[in-house]
LUMTILO-697382 format. One record per residue (C-alpha): residue number from 1; y, x, z; residue in one letter. Coordinates in steps of 0.05 Angstrom, whole numbers, plus 5000, padded with zeros to 4 digits. Layout:
+-----+------+------+------+------+
| pos |   c2 |   c1 |   c3 | code |
+-----+------+------+------+------+
| NUM |    Y |    X |    Z |    A |
...
+-----+------+------+------+------+
# end
This chain:
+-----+------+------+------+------+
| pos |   c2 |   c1 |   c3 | code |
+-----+------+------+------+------+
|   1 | 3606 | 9251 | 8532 |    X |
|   2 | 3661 | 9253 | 8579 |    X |
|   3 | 3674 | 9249 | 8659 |    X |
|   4 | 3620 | 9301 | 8677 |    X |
|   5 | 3565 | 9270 | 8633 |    X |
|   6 | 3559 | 9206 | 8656 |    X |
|   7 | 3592 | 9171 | 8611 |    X |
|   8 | 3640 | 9168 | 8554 |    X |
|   9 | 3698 | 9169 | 8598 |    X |
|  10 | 3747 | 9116 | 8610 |    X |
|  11 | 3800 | 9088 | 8549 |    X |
|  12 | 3856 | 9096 | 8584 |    X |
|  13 | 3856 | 9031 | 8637 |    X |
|  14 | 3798 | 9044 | 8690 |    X |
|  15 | 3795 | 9105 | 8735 |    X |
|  16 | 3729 | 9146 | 8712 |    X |
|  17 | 3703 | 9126 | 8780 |    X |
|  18 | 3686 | 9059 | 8769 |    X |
|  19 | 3645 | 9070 | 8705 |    X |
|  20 | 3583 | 9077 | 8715 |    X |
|  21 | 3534 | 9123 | 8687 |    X |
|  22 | 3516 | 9104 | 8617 |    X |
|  23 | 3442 | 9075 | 8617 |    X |
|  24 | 3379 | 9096 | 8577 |    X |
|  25 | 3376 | 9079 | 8522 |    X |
|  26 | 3319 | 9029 | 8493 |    X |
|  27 | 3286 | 9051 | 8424 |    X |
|  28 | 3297 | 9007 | 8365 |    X |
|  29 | 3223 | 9002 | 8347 |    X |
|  30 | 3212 | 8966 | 8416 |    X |
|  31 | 3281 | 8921 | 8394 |    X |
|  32 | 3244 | 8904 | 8335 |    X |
|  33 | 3175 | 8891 | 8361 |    X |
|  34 | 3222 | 8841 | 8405 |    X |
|  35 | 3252 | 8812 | 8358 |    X |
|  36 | 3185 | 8792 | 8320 |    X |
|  37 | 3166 | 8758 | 8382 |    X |
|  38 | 3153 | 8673 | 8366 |    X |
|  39 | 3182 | 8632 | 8417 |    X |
|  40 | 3218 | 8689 | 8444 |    X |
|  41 | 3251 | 8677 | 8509 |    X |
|  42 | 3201 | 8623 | 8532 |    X |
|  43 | 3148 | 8675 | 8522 |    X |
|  44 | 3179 | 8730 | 8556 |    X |
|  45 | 3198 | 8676 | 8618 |    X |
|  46 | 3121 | 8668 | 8631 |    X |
|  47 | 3105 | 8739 | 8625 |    X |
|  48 | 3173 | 8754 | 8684 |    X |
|  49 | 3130 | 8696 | 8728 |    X |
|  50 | 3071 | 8730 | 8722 |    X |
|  51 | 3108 | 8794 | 8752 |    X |
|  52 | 3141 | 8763 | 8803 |    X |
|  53 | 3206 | 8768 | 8767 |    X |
|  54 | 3271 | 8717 | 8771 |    X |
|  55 | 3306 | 8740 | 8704 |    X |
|  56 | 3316 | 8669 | 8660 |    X |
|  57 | 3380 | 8624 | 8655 |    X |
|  58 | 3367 | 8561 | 8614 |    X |
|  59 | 3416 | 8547 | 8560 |    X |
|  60 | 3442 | 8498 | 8594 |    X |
|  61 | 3473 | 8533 | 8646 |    X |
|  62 | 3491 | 8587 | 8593 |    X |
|  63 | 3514 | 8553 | 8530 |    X |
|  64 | 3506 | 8590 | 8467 |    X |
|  65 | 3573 | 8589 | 8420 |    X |
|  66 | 3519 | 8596 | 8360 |    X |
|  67 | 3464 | 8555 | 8363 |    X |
|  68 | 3416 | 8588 | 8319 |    X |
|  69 | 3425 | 8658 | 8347 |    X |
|  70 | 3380 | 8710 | 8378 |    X |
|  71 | 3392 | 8769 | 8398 |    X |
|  72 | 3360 | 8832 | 8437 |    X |
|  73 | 3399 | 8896 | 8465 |    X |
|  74 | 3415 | 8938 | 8519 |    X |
|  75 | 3456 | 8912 | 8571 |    X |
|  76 | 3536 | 8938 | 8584 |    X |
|  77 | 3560 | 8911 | 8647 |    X |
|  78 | 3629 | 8890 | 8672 |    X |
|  79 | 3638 | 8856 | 8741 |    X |
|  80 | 3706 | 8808 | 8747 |    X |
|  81 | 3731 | 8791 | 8812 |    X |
|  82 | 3803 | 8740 | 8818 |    X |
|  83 | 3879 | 8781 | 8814 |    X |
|  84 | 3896 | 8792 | 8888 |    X |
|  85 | 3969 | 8760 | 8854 |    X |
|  86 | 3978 | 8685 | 8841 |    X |
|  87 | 3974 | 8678 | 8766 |    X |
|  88 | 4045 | 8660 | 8747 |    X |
|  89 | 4073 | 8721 | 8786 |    X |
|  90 | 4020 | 8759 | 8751 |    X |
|  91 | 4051 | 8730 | 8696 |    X |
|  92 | 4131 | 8741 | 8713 |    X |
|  93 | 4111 | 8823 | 8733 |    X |
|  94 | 4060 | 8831 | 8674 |    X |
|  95 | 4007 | 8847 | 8715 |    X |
|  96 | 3942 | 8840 | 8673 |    X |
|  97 | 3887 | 8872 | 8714 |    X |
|  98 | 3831 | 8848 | 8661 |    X |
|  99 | 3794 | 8915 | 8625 |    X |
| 100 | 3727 | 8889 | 8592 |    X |
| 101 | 3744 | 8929 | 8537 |    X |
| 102 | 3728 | 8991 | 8576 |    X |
| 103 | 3662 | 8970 | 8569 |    X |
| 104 | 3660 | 8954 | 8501 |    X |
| 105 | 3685 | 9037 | 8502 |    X |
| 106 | 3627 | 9049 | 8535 |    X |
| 107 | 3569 | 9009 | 8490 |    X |
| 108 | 3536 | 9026 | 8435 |    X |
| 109 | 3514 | 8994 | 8372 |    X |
| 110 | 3468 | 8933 | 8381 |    X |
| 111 | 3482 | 8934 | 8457 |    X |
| 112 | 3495 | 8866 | 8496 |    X |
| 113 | 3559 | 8855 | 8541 |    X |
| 114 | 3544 | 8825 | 8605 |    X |
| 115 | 3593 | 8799 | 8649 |    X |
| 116 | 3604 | 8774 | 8713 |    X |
| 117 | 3661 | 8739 | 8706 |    X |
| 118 | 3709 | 8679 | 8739 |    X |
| 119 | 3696 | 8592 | 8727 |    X |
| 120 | 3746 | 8558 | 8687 |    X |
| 121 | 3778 | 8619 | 8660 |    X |
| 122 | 3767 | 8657 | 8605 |    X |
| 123 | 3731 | 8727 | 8612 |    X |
| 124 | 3733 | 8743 | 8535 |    X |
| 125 | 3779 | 8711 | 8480 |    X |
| 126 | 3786 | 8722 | 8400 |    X |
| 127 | 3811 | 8798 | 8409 |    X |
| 128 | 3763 | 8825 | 8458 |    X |
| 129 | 3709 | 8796 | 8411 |    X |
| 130 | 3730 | 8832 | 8351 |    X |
| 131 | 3732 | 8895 | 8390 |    X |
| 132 | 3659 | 8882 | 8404 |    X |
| 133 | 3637 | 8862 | 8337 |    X |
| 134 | 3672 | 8921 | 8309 |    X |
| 135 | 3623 | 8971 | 8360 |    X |
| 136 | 3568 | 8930 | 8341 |    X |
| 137 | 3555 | 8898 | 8399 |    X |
| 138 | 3508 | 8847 | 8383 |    X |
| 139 | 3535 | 8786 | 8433 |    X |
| 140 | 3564 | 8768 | 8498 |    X |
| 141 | 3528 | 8736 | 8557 |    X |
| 142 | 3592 | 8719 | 8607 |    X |
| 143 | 3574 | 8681 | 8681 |    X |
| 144 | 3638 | 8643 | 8679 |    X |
| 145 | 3683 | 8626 | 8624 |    X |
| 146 | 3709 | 8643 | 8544 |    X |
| 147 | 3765 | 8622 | 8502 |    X |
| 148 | 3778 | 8629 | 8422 |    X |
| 149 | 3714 | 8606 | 8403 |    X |
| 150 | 3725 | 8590 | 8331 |    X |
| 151 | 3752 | 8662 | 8324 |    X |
| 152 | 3677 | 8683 | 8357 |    X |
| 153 | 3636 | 8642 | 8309 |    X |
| 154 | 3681 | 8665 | 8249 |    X |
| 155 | 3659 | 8746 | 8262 |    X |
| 156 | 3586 | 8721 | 8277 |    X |
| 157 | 3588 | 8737 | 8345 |    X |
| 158 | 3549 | 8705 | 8390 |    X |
| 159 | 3568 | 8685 | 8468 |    X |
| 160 | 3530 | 8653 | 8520 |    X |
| 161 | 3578 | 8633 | 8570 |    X |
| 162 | 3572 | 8574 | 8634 |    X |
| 163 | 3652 | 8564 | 8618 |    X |
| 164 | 3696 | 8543 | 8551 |    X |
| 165 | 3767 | 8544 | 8565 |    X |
| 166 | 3831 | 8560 | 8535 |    X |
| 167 | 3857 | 8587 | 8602 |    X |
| 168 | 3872 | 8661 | 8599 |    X |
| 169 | 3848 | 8707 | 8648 |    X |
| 170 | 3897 | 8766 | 8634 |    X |
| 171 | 3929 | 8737 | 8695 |    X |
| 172 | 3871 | 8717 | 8743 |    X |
| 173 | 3816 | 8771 | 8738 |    X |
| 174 | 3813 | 8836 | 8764 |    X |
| 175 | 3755 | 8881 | 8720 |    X |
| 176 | 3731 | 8927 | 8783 |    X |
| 177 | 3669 | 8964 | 8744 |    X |
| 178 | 3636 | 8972 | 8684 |    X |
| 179 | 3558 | 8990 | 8681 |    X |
| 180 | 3550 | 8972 | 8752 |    X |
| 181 | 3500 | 8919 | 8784 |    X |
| 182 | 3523 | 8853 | 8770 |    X |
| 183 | 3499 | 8775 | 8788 |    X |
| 184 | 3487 | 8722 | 8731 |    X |
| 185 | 3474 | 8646 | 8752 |    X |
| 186 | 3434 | 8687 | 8807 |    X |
| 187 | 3391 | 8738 | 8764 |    X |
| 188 | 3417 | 8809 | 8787 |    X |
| 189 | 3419 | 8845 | 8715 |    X |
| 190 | 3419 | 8931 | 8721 |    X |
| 191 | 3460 | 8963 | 8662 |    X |
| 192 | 3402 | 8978 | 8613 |    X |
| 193 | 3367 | 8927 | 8628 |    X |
| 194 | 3342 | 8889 | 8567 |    X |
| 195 | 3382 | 8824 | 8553 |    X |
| 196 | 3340 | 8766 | 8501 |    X |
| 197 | 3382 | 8715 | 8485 |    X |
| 198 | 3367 | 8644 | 8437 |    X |
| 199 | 3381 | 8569 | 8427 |    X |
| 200 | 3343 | 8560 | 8494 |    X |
| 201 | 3370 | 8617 | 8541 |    X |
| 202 | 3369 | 8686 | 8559 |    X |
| 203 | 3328 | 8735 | 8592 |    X |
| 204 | 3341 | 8801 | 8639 |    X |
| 205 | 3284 | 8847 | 8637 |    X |
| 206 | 3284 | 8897 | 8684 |    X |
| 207 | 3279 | 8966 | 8650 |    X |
| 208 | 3221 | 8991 | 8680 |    X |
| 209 | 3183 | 8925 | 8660 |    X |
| 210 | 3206 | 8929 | 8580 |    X |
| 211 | 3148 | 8954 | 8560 |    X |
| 212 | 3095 | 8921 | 8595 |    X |
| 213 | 3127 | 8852 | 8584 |    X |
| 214 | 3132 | 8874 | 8507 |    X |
| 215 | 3055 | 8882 | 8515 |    X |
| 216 | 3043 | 8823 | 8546 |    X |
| 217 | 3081 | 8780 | 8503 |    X |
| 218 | 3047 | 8809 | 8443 |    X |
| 219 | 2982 | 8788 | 8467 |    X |
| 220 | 2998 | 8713 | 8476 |    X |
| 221 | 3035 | 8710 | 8414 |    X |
| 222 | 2953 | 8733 | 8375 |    X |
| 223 | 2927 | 8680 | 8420 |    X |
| 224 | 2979 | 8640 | 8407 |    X |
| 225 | 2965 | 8645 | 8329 |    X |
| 226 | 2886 | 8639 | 8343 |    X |
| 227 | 2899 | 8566 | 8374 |    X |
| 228 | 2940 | 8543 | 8320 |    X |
| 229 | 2885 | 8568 | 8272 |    X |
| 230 | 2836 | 8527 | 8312 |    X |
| 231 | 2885 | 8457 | 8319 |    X |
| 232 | 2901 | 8466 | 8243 |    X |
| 233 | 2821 | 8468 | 8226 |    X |
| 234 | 2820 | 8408 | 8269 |    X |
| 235 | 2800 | 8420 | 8348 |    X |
| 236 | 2789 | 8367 | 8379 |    X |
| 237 | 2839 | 8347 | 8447 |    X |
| 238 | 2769 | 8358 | 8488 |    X |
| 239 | 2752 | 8416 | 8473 |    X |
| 240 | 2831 | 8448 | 8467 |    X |
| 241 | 2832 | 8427 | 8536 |    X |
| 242 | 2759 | 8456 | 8555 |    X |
| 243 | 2778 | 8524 | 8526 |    X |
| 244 | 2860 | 8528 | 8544 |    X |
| 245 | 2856 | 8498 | 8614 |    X |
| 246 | 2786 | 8526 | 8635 |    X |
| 247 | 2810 | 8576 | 8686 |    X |
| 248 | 2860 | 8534 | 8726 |    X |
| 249 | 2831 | 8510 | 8787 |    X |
| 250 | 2845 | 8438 | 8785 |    X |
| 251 | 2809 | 8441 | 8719 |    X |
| 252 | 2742 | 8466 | 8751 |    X |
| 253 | 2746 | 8422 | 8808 |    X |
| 254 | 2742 | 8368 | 8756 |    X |
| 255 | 2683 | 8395 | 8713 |    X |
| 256 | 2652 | 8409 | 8782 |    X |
| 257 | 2662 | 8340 | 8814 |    X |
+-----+------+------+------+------+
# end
């Protein structure tokens, strides 16, 4: 590790100064014990409520390229901002400013690029994404837009993206950091952070939170499993409301009154 140990150093088109320090990394048991999660990211949204935590964009604001996808990993930032130039002189000096494939220099296998990107343009096309599948990054979540879609699905490569568009953005963005802070539909997302992503959106947990989310979610999932055991040997509604709902107030207000 390069650029006095903070990170890999660059690949040639960022100054070392504007990569950040590579994050910790997150062991692949906890990945895994993720990834056996049921109803993944609607589980893990309740357990961020419970701590207070904004860290869920709904697939409809975030579309997923490949519907039946999941995916858990690390986070890898990049932060987009528009070309200072108007794009068709960009254009007529060959001024492409655009370097999210620093980060994908930076990531490791199974991590998840995360980028804050530009509307209506594309922040990743067809090349960019077979750099990433070829590091084994495990997907793309970009807060703005993507091109070359068909070229995505055919590697497997999942993106969640606000934006599809065939507009490039060689000539429109300016990448000004990788593994930084960055801002997606409003959830601030920390480079290590871990990213879940499905059909029905994705999730930012904070890294100091992994853990006791993980735990959390575990739990409901067994009590989860014990209620289905119960409907399936028939429960009655009555008494699945009695037991589920009996520690919501409105609930004892009504078996009170």
């Amino acid at each position: 590790m390069a650029a006095n140990e903070r990170h890999k150093g660059n690949a040639g088109f960022l100054s070392d100064d504007r990569i950040g320090t590579t994050p910790k990394k997150i062991d692949t048991s906890i990945i895994e014990r993720f990834r056996k999660l049921n109803d993944i990211t609607g589980t893990i949204s309740d357990y961020l409520d419970e701590k207070g935590v904004r860290g869920v964009v709904g697939a409809s604001l975030l579309k997923p390229t490949i519907g039946d996808r999941t995916i858990v990993g690390r986070a890898v930032t990049v932060r987009n901002t528009p070309q200072p130039l108007d794009a068709y002189r960009s254009v007529s000096e060959n001024d492409n400013l655009m370097s999210e494939v620093e980060a994908m220099h930076q990531a490791e296998p199974g991590d998840v690029l995360v980028i804050q990107g530009l509307s209506d343009v594309s922040n990743m096309g067809g090349i960019m994404a077979t750099v990433a599948s070829r590091q084994g990054i495990v997907g793309a979540v970009v807060d703005g837009g993507v091109r070359d879609v068909g070229h995505s699905r055919k590697l497997n490569f999942p993106i969640w993206s606000k934006d599809l568009t065939p507009i490039t953005g060689k000539w429109r963005c300016a990448t000004q950091e990788i593994n930084g802070v960055v801002n997606i539909m409003g959830v601030s997302v920390t480079p290590g952070d871990l990213i879940v992503a499905d059909e029905t959106g994705v999730c930012f947990v904070p890294q100091d939170l992994i853990l006791p989310v993980l735990e959390l979610c575990e739990a409901a999932d067994a009590k989860e499993a014990n209620w289905v055991k119960h409907l399936d040997e028939g429960m009655s509604i009555p008494d699945l409301v009695q037991k589920l709902y009996q520690n919501f107030p409105h609930q004892k207000n009504q078996r009170q009154g």
